[in-house]
N, C-alpha and C positions, 0 to 999 in steps of 0.2 A: 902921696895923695893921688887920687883920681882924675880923670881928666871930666871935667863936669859935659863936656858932650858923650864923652863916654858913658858916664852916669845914664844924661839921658835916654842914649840909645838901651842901655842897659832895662831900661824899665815902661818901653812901650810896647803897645799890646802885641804878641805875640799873632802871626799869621795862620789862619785855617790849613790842616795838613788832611791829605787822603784817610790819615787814621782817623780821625775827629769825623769825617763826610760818614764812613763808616759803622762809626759807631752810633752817627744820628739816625742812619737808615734803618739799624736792626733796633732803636725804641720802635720805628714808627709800622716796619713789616707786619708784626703780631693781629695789631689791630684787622690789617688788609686782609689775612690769608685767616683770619677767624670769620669775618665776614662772605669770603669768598666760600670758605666752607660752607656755610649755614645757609647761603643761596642756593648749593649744589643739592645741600639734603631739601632744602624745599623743593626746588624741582625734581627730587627724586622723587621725594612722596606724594606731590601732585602726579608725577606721571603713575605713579601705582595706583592711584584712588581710582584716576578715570583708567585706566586696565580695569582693575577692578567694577567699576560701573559697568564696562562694556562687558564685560564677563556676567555680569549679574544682568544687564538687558538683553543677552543672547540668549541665557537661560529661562526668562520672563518668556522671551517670546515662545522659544521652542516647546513650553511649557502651557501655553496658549492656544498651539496648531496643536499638540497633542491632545486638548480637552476640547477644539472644536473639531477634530478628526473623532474620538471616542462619542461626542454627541451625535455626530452626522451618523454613525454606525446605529447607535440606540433610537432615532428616529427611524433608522430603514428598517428596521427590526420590528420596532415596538408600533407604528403606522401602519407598517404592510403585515402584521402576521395576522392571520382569518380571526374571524370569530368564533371562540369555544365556548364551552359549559353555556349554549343557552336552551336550556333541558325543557323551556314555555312551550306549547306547541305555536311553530310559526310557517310563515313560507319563505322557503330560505330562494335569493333573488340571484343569479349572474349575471352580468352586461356581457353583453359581443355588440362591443359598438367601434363604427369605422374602417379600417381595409384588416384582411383576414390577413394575417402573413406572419411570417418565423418569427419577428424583429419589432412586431405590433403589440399594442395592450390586447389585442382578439388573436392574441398567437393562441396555437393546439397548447402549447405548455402552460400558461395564466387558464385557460378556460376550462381545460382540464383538472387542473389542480384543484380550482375553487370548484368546481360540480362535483369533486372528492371530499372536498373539506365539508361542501353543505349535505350532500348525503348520509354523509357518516355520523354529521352531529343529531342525536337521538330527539331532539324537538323538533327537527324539519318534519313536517308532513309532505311535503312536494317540494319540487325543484321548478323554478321559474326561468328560461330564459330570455330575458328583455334584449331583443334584437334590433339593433338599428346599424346597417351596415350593405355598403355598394356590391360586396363578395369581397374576392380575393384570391389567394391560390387553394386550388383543388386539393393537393396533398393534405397542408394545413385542415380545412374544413371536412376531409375524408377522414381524418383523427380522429378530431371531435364528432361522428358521426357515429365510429366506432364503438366510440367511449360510453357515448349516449346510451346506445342500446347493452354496453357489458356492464354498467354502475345501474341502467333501471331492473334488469336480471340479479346482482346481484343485491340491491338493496330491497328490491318491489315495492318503490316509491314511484309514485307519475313523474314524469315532466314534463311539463309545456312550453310551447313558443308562445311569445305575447313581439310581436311588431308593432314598432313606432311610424317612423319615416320611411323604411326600408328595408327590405331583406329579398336581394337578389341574388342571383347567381349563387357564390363560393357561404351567402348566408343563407340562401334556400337551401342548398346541400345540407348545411347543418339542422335547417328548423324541419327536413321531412323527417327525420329520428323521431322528433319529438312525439308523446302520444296524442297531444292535438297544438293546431296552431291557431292561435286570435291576433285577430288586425285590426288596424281603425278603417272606417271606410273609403279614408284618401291614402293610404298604405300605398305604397311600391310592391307590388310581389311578382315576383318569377324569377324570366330572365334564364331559364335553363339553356345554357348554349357555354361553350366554349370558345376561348379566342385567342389570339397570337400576332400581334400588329407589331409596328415599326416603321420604318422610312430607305425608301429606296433613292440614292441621289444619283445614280450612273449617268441617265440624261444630262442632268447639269452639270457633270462631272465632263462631259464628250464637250459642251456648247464652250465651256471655259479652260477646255484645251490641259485638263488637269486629269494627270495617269498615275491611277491605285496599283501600288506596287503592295502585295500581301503575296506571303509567301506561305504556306502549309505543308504540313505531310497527312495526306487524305487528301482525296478530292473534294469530297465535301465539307472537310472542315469547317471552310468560313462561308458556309452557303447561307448564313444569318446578315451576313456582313451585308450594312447598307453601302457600301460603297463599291460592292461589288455583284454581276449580275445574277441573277437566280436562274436556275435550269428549269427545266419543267419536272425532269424528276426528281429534283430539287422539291420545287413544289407539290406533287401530288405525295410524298414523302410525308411533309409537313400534315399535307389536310389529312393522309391516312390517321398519322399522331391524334389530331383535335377528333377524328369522327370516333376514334375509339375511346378518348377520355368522356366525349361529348354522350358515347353509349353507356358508360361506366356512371355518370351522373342521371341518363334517365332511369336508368336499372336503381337504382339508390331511391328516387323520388316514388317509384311504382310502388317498391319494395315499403318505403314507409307511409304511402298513404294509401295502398290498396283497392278496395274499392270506389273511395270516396270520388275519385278521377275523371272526370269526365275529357275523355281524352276527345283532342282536336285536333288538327293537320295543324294548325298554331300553338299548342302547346307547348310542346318542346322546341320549339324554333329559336327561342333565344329574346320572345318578348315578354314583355309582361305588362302588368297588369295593374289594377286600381288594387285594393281592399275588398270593396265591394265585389267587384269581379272573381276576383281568387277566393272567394266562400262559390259561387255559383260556381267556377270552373272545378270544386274540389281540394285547390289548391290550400283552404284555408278551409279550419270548422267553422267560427262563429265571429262578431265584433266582440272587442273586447280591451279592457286593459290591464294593468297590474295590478290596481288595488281590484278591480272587479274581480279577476279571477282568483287572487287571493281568498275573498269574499266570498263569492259565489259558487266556488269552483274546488278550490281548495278545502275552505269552510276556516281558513285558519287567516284573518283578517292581518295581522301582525307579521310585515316584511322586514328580513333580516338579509344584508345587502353581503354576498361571500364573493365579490368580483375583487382582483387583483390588480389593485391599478400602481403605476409607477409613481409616486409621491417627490418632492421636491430634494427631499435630500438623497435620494436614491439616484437622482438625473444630477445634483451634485456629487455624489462617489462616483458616476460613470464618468464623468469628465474630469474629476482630480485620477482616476486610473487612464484614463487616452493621455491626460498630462503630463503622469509621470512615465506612462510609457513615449512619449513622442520625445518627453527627453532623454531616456536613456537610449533610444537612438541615436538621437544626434552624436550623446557622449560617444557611443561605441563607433558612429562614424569618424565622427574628431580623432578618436585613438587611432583610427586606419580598419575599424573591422568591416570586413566583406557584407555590411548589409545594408544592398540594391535591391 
């Protein structure tokens, strides 16, 4: 027989072994690493969605610049191109208004082109130009002077000046072409002279003890230079320049208004004059305006406007091309390329 402690012992519960610890951990894994799983894949696919979003809003946009870059082009186009097929009889108008120069709406190249475009079109009866402008540069107004008189040869259509507020100087150059000029009788006209100003600082330069170092090859190179002193043959250099350009413009004024001149010791001096005046002095035929002379003069009541003017989205394409030119600069600086 047994020994009844022995028995006992024999039938109490048995002690947890590393097998058993084991074998609980791998019921309870499955669960954990299914889960862990299915966290990874949602974060996978959340992170592809938003890729994808940002993929589809970079597209969106560039997609956006591209149709507000194709619209800014169709208004510079479809805004600025002249008027055609208007076969009614009219009188076709161009502005020169403001400073005459390369880089202005009164450049040789706009005023040109539009006094092309209106001649050519077969319902102009005349050519109107509505002047209101202080001058400008000679060369520019010497252009359009030219032009005047090879398009009224080759078309033999009139054209006239009509002045508003102003047509001095580099705009009288251009309104003596014309075959007559009308003003109002508070008009601005003349102004035939030449000029060449600036600022001389040397004086103040000597009193506050400040020495212009400019270096040249010529001697005359920097004789423009305010900061340095002018010679006299320097200067009588200069005025020879202005007396001959200043001859070159009275020759232009005689040549297109001919007799009608009553010339003065003041006339060409470089003043000018009312409206009223420059009809007595010659300088002008009659008062007058645009619709009158349309009307009156023309006979063709019906103004049709062929001036070239810079429109809003044309002054935004000049500034998105300086933009992206100002950055590809930089880039090329960044990179190390040589341009100072």
């Amino acid at each position: 027989m047994q020994d009844p402690q022995d028995s006992t012992s024999a039938t109490a519960s048995p002690q947890a072994t590393p097998d058993s610890a084991a074998t609980q951990a791998s019921v309870t894994n499955p669960v954990d690493e299914n889960w862990a799983r299915k966290t990874l894949q949602d974060l996978a696919f959340a992170n592809l969605k938003e890729q994808q979003s940002q993929r589809r809003w970079k597209l969106g946009m560039r997609l956006t610049w591209v149709f507000l870059l194709g619209f800014v082009v169709w208004l510079v186009f479809s805004l600025n191109s002249p008027v055609t097929n208007t076969s009614f009889p009219h009188t076709a108008l161009v502005t020169v208004e403001g400073e005459i120069g390369p880089d202005t709406e009164a450049s040789a190249q706009n005023v040109m082109s539009a006094m092309r475009t209106a001649l050519e079109d077969p319902g102009s009866k005349a050519l109107v130009l509505l002047i209101n402008s202080p001058g400008g540069s000679p060369v520019q107004a010497g252009l359009i002077n030219d032009e005047i008189t090879r398009l009224r040869a080759l078309h033999n259509k009139p054209i006239y000046a009509v002045v508003e507020e102003s047509c001095a100087s580099a705009a009288y150059y251009i309104a003596a072409a014309a075959d007559q000029i009308y003003v109002d009788k508070a008009s601005l006209v003349g102004s035939i002279g030449v000029l060449m100003d600036g600022f001389g600082f040397t004086g103040l330069m000597d009193k506050l003890g400040v020495e212009r170092r400019l270096m040249t090859a010529g001697e005359n190179k920097g004789f423009l230079d305010p900061f340095s002193p002018q010679t006299e043959p320097q200067r009588q250099h200069a005025q020879a320049m202005l007396n001959q350009i200043h001859t070159q413009f009275i020759e232009v004024v005689k040549k297109g208004r001919g007799d009608r001149l009553k010339e003065t010791p003041e006339l060409f001096s470089g003043l000018f004059w009312s409206g009223q005046q420059a009809v007595e002095l010659g300088l002008a035929d009659s008062l007058g305006s645009i619709d009158g002379v349309a009307r009156d003069v023309v006979k063709a009541p019906d103004v049709i406007d062929y001036t070239q003017r810079e429109n809003v989205a044309e002054r935004l394409v000049k500034r998105f091309g300086v933009a992206v030119g100002e950055g590809t600069v930089r880039a090329m600086r960044t990179l190390g390329v040589g341009l100072r």
